[in-house]
C-alpha positions as CSV (number, residue, x, y, z in Angstrom):
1,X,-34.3,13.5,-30.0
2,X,-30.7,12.9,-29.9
3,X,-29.6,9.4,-28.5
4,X,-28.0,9.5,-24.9
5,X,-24.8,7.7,-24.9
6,X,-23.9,5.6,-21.7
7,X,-20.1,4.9,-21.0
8,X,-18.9,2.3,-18.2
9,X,-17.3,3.4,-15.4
10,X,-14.1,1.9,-15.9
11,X,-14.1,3.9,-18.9
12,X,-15.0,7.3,-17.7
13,X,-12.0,7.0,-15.1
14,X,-9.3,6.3,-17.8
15,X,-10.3,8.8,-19.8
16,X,-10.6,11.2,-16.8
17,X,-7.0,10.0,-15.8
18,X,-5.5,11.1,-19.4
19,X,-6.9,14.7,-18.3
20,X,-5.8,15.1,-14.6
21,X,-2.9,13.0,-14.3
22,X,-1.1,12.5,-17.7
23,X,-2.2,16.3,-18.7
24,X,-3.8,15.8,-22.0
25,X,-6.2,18.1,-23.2
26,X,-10.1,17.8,-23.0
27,X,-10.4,18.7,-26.2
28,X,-7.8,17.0,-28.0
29,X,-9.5,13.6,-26.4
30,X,-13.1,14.8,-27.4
31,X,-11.8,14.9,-30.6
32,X,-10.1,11.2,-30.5
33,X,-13.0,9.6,-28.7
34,X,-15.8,11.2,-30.0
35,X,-17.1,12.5,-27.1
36,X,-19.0,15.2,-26.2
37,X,-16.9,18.2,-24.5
38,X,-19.0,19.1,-21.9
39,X,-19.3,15.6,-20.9
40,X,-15.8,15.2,-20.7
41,X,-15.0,18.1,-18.2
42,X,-17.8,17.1,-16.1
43,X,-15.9,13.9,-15.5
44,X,-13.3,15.7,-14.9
45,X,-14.4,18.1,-12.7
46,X,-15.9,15.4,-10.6
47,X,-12.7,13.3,-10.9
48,X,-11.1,16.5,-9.2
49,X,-13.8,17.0,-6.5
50,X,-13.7,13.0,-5.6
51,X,-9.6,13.9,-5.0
52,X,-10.3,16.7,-2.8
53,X,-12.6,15.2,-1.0
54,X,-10.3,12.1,-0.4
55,X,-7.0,14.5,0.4
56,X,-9.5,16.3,3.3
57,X,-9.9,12.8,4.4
58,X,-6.3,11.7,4.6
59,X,-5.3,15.1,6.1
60,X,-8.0,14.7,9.0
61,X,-6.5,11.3,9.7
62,X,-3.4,12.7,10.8
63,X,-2.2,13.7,13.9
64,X,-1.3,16.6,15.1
65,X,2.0,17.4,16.9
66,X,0.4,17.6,20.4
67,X,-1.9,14.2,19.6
68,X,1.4,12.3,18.6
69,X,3.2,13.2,21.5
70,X,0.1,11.8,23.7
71,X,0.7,8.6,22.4
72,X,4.5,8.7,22.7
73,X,4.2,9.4,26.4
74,X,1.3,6.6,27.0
75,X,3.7,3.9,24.8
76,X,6.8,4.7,26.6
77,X,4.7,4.7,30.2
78,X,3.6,1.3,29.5
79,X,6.8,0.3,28.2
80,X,8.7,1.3,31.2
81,X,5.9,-0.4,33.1
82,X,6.2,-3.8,31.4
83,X,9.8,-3.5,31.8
84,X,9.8,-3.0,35.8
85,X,7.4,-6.3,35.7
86,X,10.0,-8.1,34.1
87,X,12.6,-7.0,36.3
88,X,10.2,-8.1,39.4
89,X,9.3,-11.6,37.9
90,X,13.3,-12.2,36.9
91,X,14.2,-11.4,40.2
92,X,11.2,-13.5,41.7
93,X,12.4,-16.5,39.3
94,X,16.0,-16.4,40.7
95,X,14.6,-16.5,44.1
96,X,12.2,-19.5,43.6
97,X,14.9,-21.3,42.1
98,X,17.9,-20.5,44.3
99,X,16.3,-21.5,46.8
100,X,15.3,-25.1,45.9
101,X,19.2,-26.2,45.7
């Protein structure tokens, strides 16, 4: 029976990270590595499938035109809000105090 070799995660990512992002070749790091080829691209392929996966995420996360807009409105309505309460409480201050002279 042919011994199962175990490689640490940290491991399996750099190599993974010559393929996908610096564009080396599976086979040309089998080769330097010693490691089995279909190994390799299953690495790789899961590699790709994890970044998928976390794009979908991300793109979920956005908002759309109509959401963003939402909270434009609602931020500038409560702006405007706190703004009129200042106005009121400045007015109310000059008031209070005008009147104790």
């Amino acid at each position: 029976m042919a011994k199962k070799n175990t490689y640490p995660k940290e491991f399996k990512e750099y190599v993974t990270k010559l393929v996908v992002l610096d564009g080396r070749k599976i086979v040309d790091i089998c080769q330097e590595l010693n490691i089995p080829y279909d190994t390799l691209q299953k690495w790789v392929a899961s590699y790709r499938k994890k970044q998928q996966e976390d794009e979908h995420l991300r793109q979920n996360q956005l908002m759309t035109a109509s959401e963003y807009k939402e909270l434009y409105e609602t931020e500038r309505r409560k702006k405007l809000e706190l703004e009129e309460e200042l106005a009121i409480l400045k007015k109310a201050m000059h008031i209070f105090t005008q009147g104790k002279n």
